[in-house]
C-alpha angles and dihedrals in degrees: 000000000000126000105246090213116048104236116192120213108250119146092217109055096169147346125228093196115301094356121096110212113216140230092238089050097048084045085061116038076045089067084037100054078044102067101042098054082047080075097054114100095217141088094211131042127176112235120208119162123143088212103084098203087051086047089054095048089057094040088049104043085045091064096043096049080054094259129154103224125212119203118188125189095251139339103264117168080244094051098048092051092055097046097069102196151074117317117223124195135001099003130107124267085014112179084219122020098156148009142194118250123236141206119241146026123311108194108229120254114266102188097075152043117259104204143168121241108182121170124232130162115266113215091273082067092246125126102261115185122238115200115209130198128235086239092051105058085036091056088048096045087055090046089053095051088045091054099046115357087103086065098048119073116220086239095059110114116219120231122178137186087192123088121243083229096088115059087252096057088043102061111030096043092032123029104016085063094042089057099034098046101244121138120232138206110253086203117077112220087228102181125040093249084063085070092066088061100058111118120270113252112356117130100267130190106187116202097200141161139241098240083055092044093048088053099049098079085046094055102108122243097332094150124214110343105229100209120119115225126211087179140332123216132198130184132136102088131002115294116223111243099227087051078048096063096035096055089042086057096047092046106042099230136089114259111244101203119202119213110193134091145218099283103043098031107227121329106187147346148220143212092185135044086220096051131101102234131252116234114242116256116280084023121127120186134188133168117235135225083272104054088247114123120241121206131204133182145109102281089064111101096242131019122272144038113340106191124223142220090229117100101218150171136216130214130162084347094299122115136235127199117222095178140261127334088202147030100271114120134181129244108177097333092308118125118235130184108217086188090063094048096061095043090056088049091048096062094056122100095233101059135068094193137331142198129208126196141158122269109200110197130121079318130027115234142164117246129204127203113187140209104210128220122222083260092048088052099051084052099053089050090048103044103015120235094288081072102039090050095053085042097060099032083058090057089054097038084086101054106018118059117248083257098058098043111110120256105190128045135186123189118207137174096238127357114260119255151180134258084268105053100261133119111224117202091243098060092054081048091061095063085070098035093097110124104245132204118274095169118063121243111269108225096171148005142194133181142205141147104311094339142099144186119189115177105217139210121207110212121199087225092070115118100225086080099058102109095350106123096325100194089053104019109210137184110257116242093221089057095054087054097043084058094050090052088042101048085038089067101026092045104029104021104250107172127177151049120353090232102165154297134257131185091015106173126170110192113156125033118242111225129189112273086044129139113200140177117226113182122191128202127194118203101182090186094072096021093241130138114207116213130201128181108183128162129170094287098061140270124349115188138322143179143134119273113208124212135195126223098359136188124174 
Protein backbone atom coordinates (compact mmCIF):
# COMPACT_ATOMS: atom_id res chain seq x y z
CA UNK A 1 0.00 0.00 0.00
CA UNK A 2 1.24 3.79 -0.61
CA UNK A 3 2.70 5.60 1.50
CA UNK A 4 0.27 8.43 2.26
CA UNK A 5 3.39 10.95 2.79
CA UNK A 6 6.26 10.88 -0.13
CA UNK A 7 9.34 10.13 1.66
CA UNK A 8 12.51 10.60 -0.27
CA UNK A 9 15.14 8.58 0.33
CA UNK A 10 17.68 10.54 1.92
CA UNK A 11 19.99 8.84 4.66
CA UNK A 12 20.06 12.18 6.84
CA UNK A 13 15.92 13.42 7.73
CA UNK A 14 16.86 16.21 10.39
CA UNK A 15 19.35 17.60 12.48
CA UNK A 16 18.82 18.59 16.57
CA UNK A 17 21.98 20.73 16.65
CA UNK A 18 25.12 18.97 15.80
CA UNK A 19 23.49 15.70 15.52
CA UNK A 20 22.37 14.33 12.09
CA UNK A 21 18.92 11.97 12.56
CA UNK A 22 18.85 9.37 10.54
CA UNK A 23 16.66 7.76 8.18
CA UNK A 24 16.74 4.35 10.17
CA UNK A 25 16.04 5.99 12.93
CA UNK A 26 12.91 8.18 11.40
CA UNK A 27 11.77 4.56 9.73
CA UNK A 28 11.53 3.38 13.32
CA UNK A 29 10.23 5.78 15.69
CA UNK A 30 7.75 6.08 12.57
CA UNK A 31 6.44 2.26 13.39
CA UNK A 32 6.84 3.30 16.95
CA UNK A 33 4.73 6.45 16.97
CA UNK A 34 2.51 4.01 14.98
CA UNK A 35 1.68 1.71 17.30
CA UNK A 36 1.05 3.73 19.99
CA UNK A 37 -1.74 6.25 18.19
CA UNK A 38 -3.44 2.43 16.83
CA UNK A 39 -4.43 2.38 20.20
CA UNK A 40 -6.05 5.49 20.24
CA UNK A 41 -10.22 5.26 19.95
CA UNK A 42 -10.56 8.05 17.99
CA UNK A 43 -10.55 9.10 14.37
CA UNK A 44 -9.05 12.75 15.14
CA UNK A 45 -6.12 13.96 17.68
CA UNK A 46 -4.81 17.34 18.04
CA UNK A 47 -0.81 17.48 17.59
CA UNK A 48 1.19 20.21 19.38
CA UNK A 49 4.94 19.74 19.79
CA UNK A 50 7.36 22.55 19.56
CA UNK A 51 10.27 19.71 17.92
CA UNK A 52 9.48 19.63 14.60
CA UNK A 53 11.04 16.11 13.78
CA UNK A 54 9.12 14.79 16.73
CA UNK A 55 6.29 16.60 15.33
CA UNK A 56 6.86 14.67 11.77
CA UNK A 57 7.12 11.47 13.19
CA UNK A 58 3.73 11.93 14.75
CA UNK A 59 2.25 13.64 11.63
CA UNK A 60 3.53 11.14 9.81
CA UNK A 61 2.70 7.88 11.90
CA UNK A 62 -0.92 9.52 12.31
CA UNK A 63 -1.49 9.27 8.58
CA UNK A 64 -0.30 6.33 8.27
CA UNK A 65 -2.37 4.69 11.28
CA UNK A 66 -5.51 6.31 9.07
CA UNK A 67 -5.94 9.57 11.51
CA UNK A 68 -7.32 13.04 10.66
CA UNK A 69 -4.70 15.54 12.49
CA UNK A 70 -5.53 18.60 13.84
CA UNK A 71 -2.95 21.08 14.23
CA UNK A 72 -3.88 24.50 16.32
CA UNK A 73 -1.90 27.27 16.57
CA UNK A 74 -0.92 26.69 20.54
CA UNK A 75 -2.13 25.04 23.27
CA UNK A 76 -4.10 27.76 25.09
CA UNK A 77 -6.39 26.64 27.97
CA UNK A 78 -9.19 28.09 25.41
CA UNK A 79 -7.96 26.16 22.57
CA UNK A 80 -7.68 22.62 24.42
CA UNK A 81 -11.21 22.89 25.74
CA UNK A 82 -12.68 23.45 22.10
CA UNK A 83 -10.84 20.76 20.44
CA UNK A 84 -12.62 17.89 22.14
CA UNK A 85 -10.36 15.13 21.46
CA UNK A 86 -7.26 13.34 22.07
CA UNK A 87 -3.83 15.60 22.46
CA UNK A 88 -1.02 14.45 20.84
CA UNK A 89 2.86 15.85 21.63
CA UNK A 90 4.37 18.43 24.07
CA UNK A 91 0.93 19.51 26.14
CA UNK A 92 -0.04 18.75 29.21
CA UNK A 93 -2.13 15.95 30.06
CA UNK A 94 -1.40 14.80 26.76
CA UNK A 95 -3.17 11.22 25.99
CA UNK A 96 0.59 10.32 23.87
CA UNK A 97 3.54 12.07 24.49
CA UNK A 98 6.13 9.25 23.29
CA UNK A 99 6.63 6.22 21.76
CA UNK A 100 9.40 3.34 21.24
CA UNK A 101 10.68 2.99 18.34
CA UNK A 102 10.60 -0.17 16.50
CA UNK A 103 12.39 -1.92 14.02
CA UNK A 104 10.57 -2.80 10.71
CA UNK A 105 7.85 -1.91 8.32
CA UNK A 106 4.07 -1.14 9.49
CA UNK A 107 2.08 -1.16 6.69
CA UNK A 108 -0.15 2.12 6.71
CA UNK A 109 -3.97 1.89 7.58
CA UNK A 110 -6.31 1.53 4.47
CA UNK A 111 -10.10 1.89 6.21
CA UNK A 112 -10.00 5.18 6.69
CA UNK A 113 -9.06 9.29 5.40
CA UNK A 114 -5.80 10.87 6.76
CA UNK A 115 -6.42 14.41 6.53
CA UNK A 116 -4.95 18.20 7.75
CA UNK A 117 -6.94 20.41 9.79
CA UNK A 118 -4.84 23.84 10.36
CA UNK A 119 -6.66 27.23 12.08
CA UNK A 120 -6.60 30.71 10.54
CA UNK A 121 -8.85 33.81 11.28
CA UNK A 122 -11.71 34.17 9.10
CA UNK A 123 -12.59 37.82 8.33
CA UNK A 124 -14.76 38.00 11.47
CA UNK A 125 -11.24 37.61 13.26
CA UNK A 126 -12.20 34.05 14.75
CA UNK A 127 -10.14 30.85 14.32
CA UNK A 128 -11.84 29.24 11.66
CA UNK A 129 -10.51 25.72 10.77
CA UNK A 130 -9.20 24.79 7.05
CA UNK A 131 -9.10 20.79 6.18
CA UNK A 132 -6.63 19.81 3.79
CA UNK A 133 -6.40 16.76 1.81
CA UNK A 134 -3.59 14.42 1.61
CA UNK A 135 -3.54 15.20 -2.25
CA UNK A 136 -3.50 18.81 -1.67
CA UNK A 137 -0.51 19.40 0.35
CA UNK A 138 1.00 16.71 -1.69
CA UNK A 139 0.13 18.77 -5.17
CA UNK A 140 1.72 22.10 -3.43
CA UNK A 141 4.69 20.44 -2.08
CA UNK A 142 5.45 19.20 -5.84
CA UNK A 143 4.69 22.87 -7.21
CA UNK A 144 7.28 24.28 -4.59
CA UNK A 145 9.95 21.98 -5.56
CA UNK A 146 9.06 22.79 -9.32
CA UNK A 147 9.50 26.71 -8.63
CA UNK A 148 12.45 26.62 -6.88
CA UNK A 149 13.93 22.80 -6.15
CA UNK A 150 16.45 23.49 -8.99
CA UNK A 151 17.91 26.25 -6.70
CA UNK A 152 18.13 24.45 -3.90
CA UNK A 153 20.96 21.74 -3.61
CA UNK A 154 19.93 18.32 -1.87
CA UNK A 155 22.44 19.04 0.43
CA UNK A 156 20.91 22.45 1.60
CA UNK A 157 19.87 22.21 5.17
CA UNK A 158 16.61 23.93 6.09
CA UNK A 159 16.53 26.12 8.77
CA UNK A 160 13.32 28.06 9.77
CA UNK A 161 12.25 31.05 12.48
CA UNK A 162 8.88 30.28 11.74
CA UNK A 163 6.67 27.25 13.82
CA UNK A 164 5.29 24.08 11.93
CA UNK A 165 2.11 24.99 13.65
CA UNK A 166 0.88 27.36 10.94
CA UNK A 167 0.41 25.66 7.27
CA UNK A 168 3.61 27.67 6.12
CA UNK A 169 5.77 26.37 8.56
CA UNK A 170 4.48 23.40 7.97
CA UNK A 171 5.30 22.90 4.57
CA UNK A 172 8.11 24.45 3.78
CA UNK A 173 9.99 23.49 6.83
CA UNK A 174 8.10 20.10 7.07
CA UNK A 175 6.68 18.25 4.01
CA UNK A 176 8.39 19.88 1.05
CA UNK A 177 11.88 18.40 2.71
CA UNK A 178 10.44 15.21 3.55
CA UNK A 179 9.54 14.74 -0.13
CA UNK A 180 12.16 16.32 -1.53
CA UNK A 181 15.06 14.66 0.70
CA UNK A 182 16.37 17.69 2.52
CA UNK A 183 17.17 17.56 5.94
CA UNK A 184 15.77 20.02 8.26
CA UNK A 185 16.58 21.50 11.35
CA UNK A 186 14.15 20.01 14.34
CA UNK A 187 15.05 23.70 16.52
CA UNK A 188 13.31 26.76 15.41
CA UNK A 189 15.89 30.20 15.46
CA UNK A 190 12.99 32.07 17.36
CA UNK A 191 14.34 35.23 17.77
CA UNK A 192 16.75 37.44 14.66
CA UNK A 193 20.54 37.13 17.02
CA UNK A 194 20.08 33.15 16.49
CA UNK A 195 20.85 33.81 13.10
CA UNK A 196 24.56 34.89 14.00
CA UNK A 197 25.11 31.51 15.33
CA UNK A 198 24.38 29.54 12.39
CA UNK A 199 27.39 27.57 11.34
CA UNK A 200 29.86 29.05 8.95
CA UNK A 201 29.72 27.56 5.76
CA UNK A 202 27.49 24.97 5.64
CA UNK A 203 24.97 24.98 2.79
CA UNK A 204 22.03 26.76 4.52
CA UNK A 205 17.89 27.28 3.22
CA UNK A 206 16.31 29.57 5.75
CA UNK A 207 12.19 29.40 5.99
CA UNK A 208 11.58 33.28 7.92
CA UNK A 209 9.24 35.57 8.47
CA UNK A 210 8.64 38.77 7.81
CA UNK A 211 8.35 40.08 11.53
CA UNK A 212 12.51 38.19 11.89
CA UNK A 213 13.56 39.65 8.62
CA UNK A 214 12.19 43.29 9.55
CA UNK A 215 14.38 43.11 12.93
CA UNK A 216 17.64 42.06 11.45
CA UNK A 217 18.70 45.34 10.24
CA UNK A 218 17.58 46.63 13.79
CA UNK A 219 20.01 43.88 15.84
CA UNK A 220 22.86 46.21 17.25
CA UNK A 221 26.53 45.82 16.17
CA UNK A 222 26.39 41.84 15.31
CA UNK A 223 28.81 42.05 12.93
CA UNK A 224 28.91 39.71 9.40
CA UNK A 225 26.62 36.71 9.74
CA UNK A 226 28.69 33.82 8.64
CA UNK A 227 25.96 31.50 7.27
CA UNK A 228 25.99 30.58 4.02
CA UNK A 229 22.18 30.76 2.09
CA UNK A 230 20.97 28.40 -0.87
CA UNK A 231 17.97 30.15 -0.78
CA UNK A 232 15.33 32.47 2.14
CA UNK A 233 12.25 32.40 2.02
CA UNK A 234 9.48 34.74 3.51
CA UNK A 235 5.94 34.43 3.42
CA UNK A 236 3.28 34.94 6.05
CA UNK A 237 2.55 38.65 5.71
CA UNK A 238 3.96 41.34 3.31
CA UNK A 239 7.57 42.11 3.73
CA UNK A 240 8.57 45.99 3.59
CA UNK A 241 10.84 46.69 0.64
CA UNK A 242 13.30 48.59 2.26
CA UNK A 243 13.54 45.33 5.19
CA UNK A 244 13.68 43.41 1.84
CA UNK A 245 16.92 44.92 0.67
CA UNK A 246 18.52 45.15 4.13
CA UNK A 247 18.10 41.48 5.02
CA UNK A 248 19.10 40.58 1.61
CA UNK A 249 22.16 42.42 2.28
CA UNK A 250 22.87 40.84 5.72
CA UNK A 251 22.21 37.34 4.40
CA UNK A 252 23.70 37.21 1.27
CA UNK A 253 20.97 35.92 -0.58
CA UNK A 254 18.08 37.36 -2.42
CA UNK A 255 14.72 37.20 -0.43
CA UNK A 256 11.98 34.74 -2.36
CA UNK A 257 8.51 36.18 -0.91
CA UNK A 258 5.30 33.87 -0.99
CA UNK A 259 2.21 35.30 -1.44
CA UNK A 260 -0.59 32.76 -0.64
CA UNK A 261 -2.76 31.73 2.87
CA UNK A 262 -4.15 29.14 4.65
CA UNK A 263 -6.93 28.65 2.81
CA UNK A 264 -5.59 28.92 -0.93
CA UNK A 265 -2.00 27.52 -0.32
CA UNK A 266 0.48 29.96 -2.11
CA UNK A 267 -0.46 31.70 -5.02
CA UNK A 268 2.76 33.50 -6.32
CA UNK A 269 6.08 34.53 -5.62
CA UNK A 270 8.75 37.16 -5.92
CA UNK A 271 12.88 37.70 -6.27
CA UNK A 272 12.55 41.22 -6.04
CA UNK A 273 10.37 43.82 -3.63
CA UNK A 274 9.81 45.92 -6.88
CA UNK A 275 8.62 43.08 -8.96
CA UNK A 276 4.90 41.95 -10.04
CA UNK A 277 4.80 38.12 -8.85
CA UNK A 278 4.83 35.25 -10.65
CA UNK A 279 1.94 32.76 -9.96
CA UNK A 280 2.99 29.58 -8.71
CA UNK A 281 2.95 26.69 -11.22
CA UNK A 282 -0.64 25.02 -11.88
CA UNK A 283 -2.02 28.47 -10.58
CA UNK A 284 -4.47 30.41 -12.59
CA UNK A 285 -5.49 33.76 -11.49
CA UNK A 286 -8.15 36.20 -12.66
CA UNK A 287 -9.75 39.73 -11.00
CA UNK A 288 -13.35 39.85 -10.56
CA UNK A 289 -16.17 42.55 -11.27
CA UNK A 290 -15.27 43.68 -7.88
CA UNK A 291 -11.25 44.29 -8.05
CA UNK A 292 -10.87 41.43 -5.70
CA UNK A 293 -8.43 38.34 -7.18
CA UNK A 294 -9.74 35.12 -7.66
CA UNK A 295 -7.42 31.93 -7.55
CA UNK A 296 -7.82 28.67 -9.01
CA UNK A 297 -5.60 25.37 -8.90
CA UNK A 298 -5.37 21.79 -7.53
CA UNK A 299 -4.29 22.32 -4.09
CA UNK A 300 -7.85 24.25 -3.38
CA UNK A 301 -10.03 22.19 -1.74
CA UNK A 302 -12.88 22.14 -4.74
CA UNK A 303 -12.63 23.04 -8.48
CA UNK A 304 -13.13 26.39 -9.66
CA UNK A 305 -12.53 30.06 -8.88
CA UNK A 306 -11.77 30.77 -4.81
CA UNK A 307 -11.93 34.75 -4.36
CA UNK A 308 -9.75 36.52 -2.51
CA UNK A 309 -9.55 39.44 -0.05
CA UNK A 310 -6.79 40.87 -1.99
CA UNK A 311 -7.67 43.87 -4.54
CA UNK A 312 -5.25 43.01 -7.64
CA UNK A 313 -4.30 43.56 -10.71
CA UNK A 314 -2.90 41.21 -13.95
CA UNK A 315 -0.42 42.04 -16.63
CA UNK A 316 1.46 39.79 -18.90
CA UNK A 317 0.31 37.15 -16.59
CA UNK A 318 2.05 38.61 -13.63
CA UNK A 319 -0.03 40.04 -10.43
CA UNK A 320 -0.16 43.07 -8.67
CA UNK A 321 -1.50 43.62 -5.15
CA UNK A 322 -3.63 46.74 -4.55
CA UNK A 323 -4.33 45.98 -0.85
CA UNK A 324 -7.25 44.41 1.55
CA UNK A 325 -10.97 44.31 0.81
CA UNK A 326 -11.46 43.99 3.95
CA UNK A 327 -10.14 44.80 7.79
CA UNK A 328 -8.12 42.11 8.30
CA UNK A 329 -4.35 43.04 9.03
CA UNK A 330 -1.47 41.19 9.63
CA UNK A 331 0.81 41.07 12.94
CA UNK A 332 3.48 38.62 12.39
CA UNK A 333 1.96 36.84 10.36
CA UNK A 334 -0.93 36.50 12.59
CA UNK A 335 -4.43 37.51 11.18
CA UNK A 336 -6.60 40.28 13.24
CA UNK A 337 -9.85 41.49 12.68
CA UNK A 338 -9.92 45.19 13.55
CA UNK A 339 -13.60 44.99 13.12
CA UNK A 340 -13.81 42.72 15.77
CA UNK A 341 -11.74 44.66 17.95
CA UNK A 342 -13.80 47.43 18.03
CA UNK A 343 -16.91 45.50 18.37
CA UNK A 344 -15.54 43.80 21.42
CA UNK A 345 -14.59 47.32 22.80
CA UNK A 346 -17.63 48.50 22.05
CA UNK A 347 -19.43 46.25 24.23
CA UNK A 348 -17.57 47.24 27.22
CA UNK A 349 -18.97 49.57 29.66
CA UNK A 350 -16.16 51.74 29.62
CA UNK A 351 -16.05 52.77 25.81
CA UNK A 352 -18.39 54.92 23.37
CA UNK A 353 -16.82 53.86 20.51
CA UNK A 354 -13.15 52.63 19.44
CA UNK A 355 -10.90 52.11 16.41
CA UNK A 356 -8.25 49.83 15.94
CA UNK A 357 -5.85 49.99 13.49
CA UNK A 358 -1.93 48.62 12.65
CA UNK A 359 0.92 50.50 13.52
CA UNK A 360 4.15 49.20 11.20
CA UNK A 361 6.95 50.20 12.53
CA UNK A 362 10.12 48.02 13.87
CA UNK A 363 7.49 46.14 15.04
CA UNK A 364 4.12 45.81 13.78
CA UNK A 365 1.13 46.56 16.54
CA UNK A 366 -2.27 47.24 16.81
CA UNK A 367 -3.29 50.72 18.15
CA UNK A 368 -6.55 51.76 19.87
CA UNK A 369 -7.95 55.13 20.09
CA UNK A 370 -11.35 55.36 22.61
CA UNK A 371 -14.04 57.07 22.95
CA UNK A 372 -14.73 56.98 26.70
CA UNK A 373 -18.18 56.60 28.50
CA UNK A 374 -19.08 58.57 31.47
CA UNK A 375 -18.09 55.27 33.40
CA UNK A 376 -14.86 54.93 31.45
CA UNK A 377 -14.05 58.52 32.41
CA UNK A 378 -14.56 58.27 35.79
CA UNK A 379 -12.01 55.11 35.55
CA UNK A 380 -9.36 56.67 33.90
CA UNK A 381 -9.53 59.79 36.72
CA UNK A 382 -9.59 57.30 39.47
CA UNK A 383 -6.86 54.78 38.40
CA UNK A 384 -4.90 56.75 35.60
CA UNK A 385 -4.44 55.04 31.83
CA UNK A 386 -1.79 52.29 33.08
CA UNK A 387 -4.84 50.92 34.58
CA UNK A 388 -7.39 51.56 31.90
CA UNK A 389 -5.20 50.11 29.46
CA UNK A 390 -4.70 46.75 31.45
CA UNK A 391 -8.63 47.02 32.15
CA UNK A 392 -9.76 46.96 28.62
CA UNK A 393 -6.81 44.54 27.03
CA UNK A 394 -8.13 41.93 29.77
CA UNK A 395 -12.01 42.17 28.12
CA UNK A 396 -10.47 41.24 24.60
CA UNK A 397 -7.61 38.40 26.06
CA UNK A 398 -10.62 35.80 25.79
CA UNK A 399 -11.61 36.27 22.44
CA UNK A 400 -8.59 38.04 20.63
CA UNK A 401 -4.85 36.06 20.63
CA UNK A 402 -1.91 37.77 22.79
CA UNK A 403 -0.65 38.94 19.21
CA UNK A 404 -3.69 40.79 18.13
CA UNK A 405 -4.40 42.65 21.54
CA UNK A 406 -3.72 46.20 21.21
CA UNK A 407 -0.51 47.68 22.71
CA UNK A 408 -0.93 51.38 22.48
CA UNK A 409 -4.04 53.50 23.39
CA UNK A 410 -4.87 56.58 23.10
CA UNK A 411 -8.43 58.26 24.89
CA UNK A 412 -9.95 61.19 23.29
CA UNK A 413 -13.05 63.28 23.71
CA UNK A 414 -14.30 62.75 20.32
CA UNK A 415 -12.48 60.67 17.31
CA UNK A 416 -10.52 63.10 14.53
CA UNK A 417 -11.93 63.59 11.50
CA UNK A 418 -11.90 65.22 7.92
CA UNK A 419 -13.74 68.25 6.28
CA UNK A 420 -16.19 65.75 5.34
CA UNK A 421 -17.05 63.99 8.58
CA UNK A 422 -14.99 61.11 8.28
CA UNK A 423 -12.32 59.83 10.27
CA UNK A 424 -9.21 58.57 7.88
CA UNK A 425 -7.04 56.27 9.24
CA UNK A 426 -4.27 58.60 8.98
CA UNK A 427 -5.47 60.86 10.79
CA UNK A 428 -6.06 58.25 13.87
CA UNK A 429 -2.09 57.27 12.91
CA UNK A 430 -1.01 60.53 13.64
CA UNK A 431 -2.09 60.37 17.62
CA UNK A 432 0.53 58.12 17.92
CA UNK A 433 2.82 59.68 15.48
CA UNK A 434 4.95 61.73 18.44
CA UNK A 435 8.72 60.86 18.24
CA UNK A 436 9.36 59.19 21.27
CA UNK A 437 12.69 58.70 23.36
CA UNK A 438 14.86 55.94 22.51
CA UNK A 439 17.70 57.10 24.66
CA UNK A 440 17.18 57.28 28.39
CA UNK A 441 17.41 60.97 30.44
CA UNK A 442 21.31 61.68 31.77
CA UNK A 443 21.16 62.92 35.48
CA UNK A 444 24.52 62.76 36.04
CA UNK A 445 28.06 62.10 34.60
CA UNK A 446 31.15 61.56 35.49
CA UNK A 447 34.43 60.99 33.45
CA UNK A 448 37.74 59.43 33.66
CA UNK A 449 40.52 57.58 31.30
CA UNK A 450 38.64 55.10 29.49
CA UNK A 451 36.38 55.06 31.48
CA UNK A 452 32.91 56.43 32.07
CA UNK A 453 29.88 56.67 34.81
CA UNK A 454 26.25 58.20 33.62
CA UNK A 455 23.67 58.15 36.12
CA UNK A 456 20.27 57.31 34.13
CA UNK A 457 16.86 57.95 34.36
CA UNK A 458 14.06 55.31 32.74
CA UNK A 459 11.13 57.13 31.60
CA UNK A 460 8.11 55.48 31.09
CA UNK A 461 7.86 57.44 27.83
CA UNK A 462 10.93 55.31 26.10
CA UNK A 463 10.05 53.49 23.29
CA UNK A 464 11.67 50.38 24.03
CA UNK A 465 8.42 49.63 26.48
CA UNK A 466 5.68 49.89 23.96
CA UNK A 467 4.53 46.22 23.63
CA UNK A 468 7.34 44.80 25.58
CA UNK A 469 5.62 42.70 28.66
CA UNK A 470 2.66 45.10 29.16
CA UNK A 471 1.48 43.98 32.35
CA UNK A 472 5.21 44.45 33.84
CA UNK A 473 6.97 46.85 31.33
CA UNK A 474 10.83 46.01 31.26
CA UNK A 475 13.74 47.30 29.71
CA UNK A 476 14.63 45.40 27.20
CA UNK A 477 18.23 43.64 27.52
CA UNK A 478 19.05 44.24 23.95
CA UNK A 479 18.52 47.80 24.48
CA UNK A 480 21.11 48.07 27.64
CA UNK A 481 23.41 46.66 25.61
CA UNK A 482 22.58 48.70 22.48
CA UNK A 483 23.45 52.11 25.01
CA UNK A 484 26.49 50.79 26.13
CA UNK A 485 27.53 50.26 22.75
CA UNK A 486 26.05 53.75 21.87
CA UNK A 487 27.65 56.09 24.87
CA UNK A 488 31.03 53.77 24.42
CA UNK A 489 31.48 55.20 21.11
CA UNK A 490 29.64 58.64 21.55
CA UNK A 491 31.48 59.31 25.19
CA UNK A 492 35.12 57.34 24.89
CA UNK A 493 35.61 57.06 21.49
CA UNK A 494 35.24 53.55 20.88
CA UNK A 495 35.22 53.07 16.84
CA UNK A 496 35.05 49.77 14.90
CA UNK A 497 33.41 46.14 14.21
CA UNK A 498 30.65 44.69 16.65
CA UNK A 499 32.75 41.30 17.01
CA UNK A 500 31.06 39.57 20.25
CA UNK A 501 30.07 39.40 24.21
CA UNK A 502 31.41 37.55 27.09
CA UNK A 503 30.21 37.29 30.67
CA UNK A 504 26.62 38.81 29.69
CA UNK A 505 24.40 38.52 32.89
CA UNK A 506 21.21 39.98 33.31
CA UNK A 507 20.07 39.75 37.19
CA UNK A 508 17.68 42.28 38.08
CA UNK A 509 14.79 43.84 35.56
CA UNK A 510 14.90 47.36 34.80
CA UNK A 511 11.32 48.95 35.08
CA UNK A 512 10.15 52.52 34.03
CA UNK A 513 10.74 55.37 37.07
CA UNK A 514 13.89 53.88 37.48
CA UNK A 515 17.38 55.63 38.11
CA UNK A 516 20.08 53.56 37.32
CA UNK A 517 23.91 53.64 37.18
CA UNK A 518 25.59 52.18 33.96
CA UNK A 519 29.67 52.28 34.08
CA UNK A 520 31.69 51.62 31.19
CA UNK A 521 34.72 50.66 31.08
CA UNK A 522 37.42 50.68 27.53
CA UNK A 523 40.52 48.21 27.53
CA UNK A 524 42.01 49.04 24.52
CA UNK A 525 44.50 46.16 24.98
CA UNK A 526 41.86 43.42 24.29
CA UNK A 527 39.53 45.57 22.51
CA UNK A 528 36.76 45.02 25.03
CA UNK A 529 34.34 47.44 26.49
CA UNK A 530 32.88 46.31 30.41
CA UNK A 531 29.39 47.26 31.19
CA UNK A 532 27.62 47.70 34.59
CA UNK A 533 23.77 48.66 35.26
CA UNK A 534 23.29 48.93 38.93
CA UNK A 535 20.35 50.75 40.85
CA UNK A 536 19.50 50.66 44.61
CA UNK A 537 18.27 47.43 44.52
CA UNK A 538 21.12 45.83 43.47
CA UNK A 539 22.82 44.84 40.31
CA UNK A 540 21.20 44.99 36.87
CA UNK A 541 23.22 43.44 34.09
CA UNK A 542 26.50 43.23 33.17
CA UNK A 543 29.15 41.56 30.18
CA UNK A 544 32.11 42.39 27.91
CA UNK A 545 31.46 43.80 24.63
CA UNK A 546 34.37 42.89 21.87
CA UNK A 547 35.36 45.19 19.00
CA UNK A 548 37.44 44.76 15.55
CA UNK A 549 39.93 47.14 14.23
CA UNK A 550 39.72 49.37 16.61
CA UNK A 551 41.14 53.06 17.21
CA UNK A 552 40.22 55.27 20.14
Amino acid sequence: MLDPWPLADHAIVAWRGNAAISRDTFDADLNGAQQVLATLAAPRIALFETDSYRFAVWLIAAWRAGLAVVVPGDALPATRAALAMPWVGDVDDAALNAWTATAGMMHPAGSLSPSLSVFTSGSTGLPAEISKTIAQLRNEAEALEAAFGAGIPAGSRIVATVPHQHLYGLLFRVLWPLAAGRAFDADTLAYPESLWSLPAGEALTLIASPAILKRLPTVPDRGTIAARFDAVFSSGGPLPPDANLASRTLLGCAITEVYGSSETGGIAHRHDPFEAWTPQPGVRLEVGDDGALRVASNYLAEPGWYPTSDRAAILDGKLTLLGRVDRIVKVEEKRVSLTRIETLLGACADVAVARALLLSGQRDEIGAVVVLSEAGRDVLARDGKAALDRRLRAALENDIERIGLPRRWRYVAELPHNGMGKTPEALLAALFAAPRPRFAHIVAETPAVDALTLTLHIAASLIHFDGHFDQTPVLPGVTQIDWAVHYGRERLGIHGDFAGMRTLKFQRIIQPGMDVVLVLSWDQAKKALSFAYSSDAGAHSSGKILFDEVSA
